[in-house]
N, C-alpha and C positions, 0 to 999 in steps of 0.2 A: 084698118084698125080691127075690124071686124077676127082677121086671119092671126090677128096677134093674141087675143084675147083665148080664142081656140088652142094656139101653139103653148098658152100661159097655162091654158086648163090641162092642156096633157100632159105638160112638164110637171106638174104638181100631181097629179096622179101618178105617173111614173116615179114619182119622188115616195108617192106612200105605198106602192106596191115595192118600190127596192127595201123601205124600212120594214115592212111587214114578212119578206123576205127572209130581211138580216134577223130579225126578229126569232124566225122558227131556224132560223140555220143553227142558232146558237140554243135556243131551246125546242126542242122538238117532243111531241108528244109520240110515244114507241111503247108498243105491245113489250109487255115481259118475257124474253125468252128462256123464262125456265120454266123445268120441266119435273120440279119438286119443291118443296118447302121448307125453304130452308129460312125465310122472310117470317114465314107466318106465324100469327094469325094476320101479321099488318099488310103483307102483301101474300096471295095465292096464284096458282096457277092462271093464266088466261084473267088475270088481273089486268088494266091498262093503268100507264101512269104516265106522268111528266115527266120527263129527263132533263134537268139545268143543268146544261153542261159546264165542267168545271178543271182543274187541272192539266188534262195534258195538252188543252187548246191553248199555246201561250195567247192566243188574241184574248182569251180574257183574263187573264191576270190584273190587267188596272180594271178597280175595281170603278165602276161605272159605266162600264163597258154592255150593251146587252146580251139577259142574258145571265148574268154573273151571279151568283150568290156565296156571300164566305162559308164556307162552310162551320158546323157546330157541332157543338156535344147534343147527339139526341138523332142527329141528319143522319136518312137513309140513303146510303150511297150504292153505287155499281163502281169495281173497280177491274182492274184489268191485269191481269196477274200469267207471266212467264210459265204456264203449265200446261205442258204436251197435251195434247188432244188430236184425234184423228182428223180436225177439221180446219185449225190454225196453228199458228205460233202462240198463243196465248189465248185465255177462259178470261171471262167476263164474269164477276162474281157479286153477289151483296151481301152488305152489310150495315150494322148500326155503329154509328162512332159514341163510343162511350168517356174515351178521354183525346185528349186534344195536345200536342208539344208543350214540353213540359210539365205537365199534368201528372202525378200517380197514379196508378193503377192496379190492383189485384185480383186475383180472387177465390173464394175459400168457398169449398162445397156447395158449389155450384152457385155461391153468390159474387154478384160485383163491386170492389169496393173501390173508391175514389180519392183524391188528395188532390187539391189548385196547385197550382202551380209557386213552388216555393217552400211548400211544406215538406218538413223534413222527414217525414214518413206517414201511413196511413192511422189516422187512430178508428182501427176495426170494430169499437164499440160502438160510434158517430156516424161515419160515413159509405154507409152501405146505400148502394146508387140503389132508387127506388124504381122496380121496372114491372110498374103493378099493369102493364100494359101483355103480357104476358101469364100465360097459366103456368103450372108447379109443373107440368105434366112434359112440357117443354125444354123445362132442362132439367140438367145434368148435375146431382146434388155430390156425382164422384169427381166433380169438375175443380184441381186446384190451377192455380197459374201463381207463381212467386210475384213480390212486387216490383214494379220495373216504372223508371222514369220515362215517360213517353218522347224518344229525341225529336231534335228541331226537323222540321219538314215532316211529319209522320202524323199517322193518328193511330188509335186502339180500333178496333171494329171489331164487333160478333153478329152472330146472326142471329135473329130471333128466334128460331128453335134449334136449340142447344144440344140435342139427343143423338147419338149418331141410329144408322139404318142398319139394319142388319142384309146383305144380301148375298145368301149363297154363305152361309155360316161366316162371312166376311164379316168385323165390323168398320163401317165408313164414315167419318166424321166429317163437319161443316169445310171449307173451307173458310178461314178470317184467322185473326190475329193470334187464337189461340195456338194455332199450328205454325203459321206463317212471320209471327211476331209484327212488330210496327210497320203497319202499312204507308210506306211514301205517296203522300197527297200528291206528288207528280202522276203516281197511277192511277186517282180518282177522276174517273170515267165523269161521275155529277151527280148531283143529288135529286133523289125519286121524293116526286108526291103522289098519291094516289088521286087517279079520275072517277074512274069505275070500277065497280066487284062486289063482292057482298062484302 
């Protein structure tokens, strides 16, 4: 009896180290790898954050799965985007989702403006997405983008600093939606929470 109660205890501990496991397999906490700011002021270089993994794992599509989070309007995501680099087949990029499928979208001198889902167009006197989370200095007031319905399976994303860099009389802009247009959530890598930074 003795030998069972033993084999009963390590079975149950083996049972919460597999959950704890599945736990971080599907969210794991990872260093930011970039290497400019293009998040910021929300996320900075040498920031650490949470990755809820999302999208291209089908293991978590049903939702209740661990791990999972639907994604929103507002979620800071990493997505994974087909663009040559010397070091993969595809960049790993972030961004803010600002509208969600079906959703309008636009935006006029460098602001952003919204519409739910169903609305027949944006009325630009009302709904200017309010992004007081960000300074003036960070974006781009030559910024327009026409309005576009957000199709099914996608989302809108920008980055929090909106400016491009100038480098080598180059000018180089964010990569997200503005350039790339509606981002397939199948590409969403998962959604960042900040751990540590200033």
């Amino acid at each position: 009896m003795h030998y069972v109660r033993r084999y009963v205890g390590y079975v149950i501990v083996l049972v919460i180290v597999g959950f704890i496991a599945l736990y971080f397999s599907r969210c794991a906490a990872t260093h930011l790898p970039v290497d400019h700011d293009q998040m910021s002021p929300t996320f900075k270089p040498d920031d650490w954050a949470m990755l809820h993994k999302s999208g291209r794992d089908p293991s978590t599509v049903a939702a209740g799965l661990v791990g999972y989070e639907p994604l929103e309007r507002g979620d800071v995501v990493r997505f994974a985007y087909g663009y040559p680099s010397y070091d993969s087949d595809e960049e790993v990029f972030m961004g803010r989702i600002l509208a969600m499928e079906g959703e309008r979208v636009a935006i006029r001198k460098g602001d952003v403006y919204w519409a739910p889902v169903g609305a027949e167009r944006i009325n630009f006197d009302k709904n200017r997405v309010s992004e007081s989370h960000l300074s003036k200095d960070l974006l781009d007031p030559n910024l327009h983008f026409h309005e576009i319905v957000v199709p099914r399976g996608h989302v809108f994303l920008l980055t929090d600093n909106r400016k491009a860099v100038e480098r080598k009389n180059v000018k180089l802009y964010k990569i997200d939606s503005r350039f790339l247009g509606p981002i397939p959530t199948s590409l969403i890598v998962g959604k960042l929470t900040k751990l540590l930074g200033d």
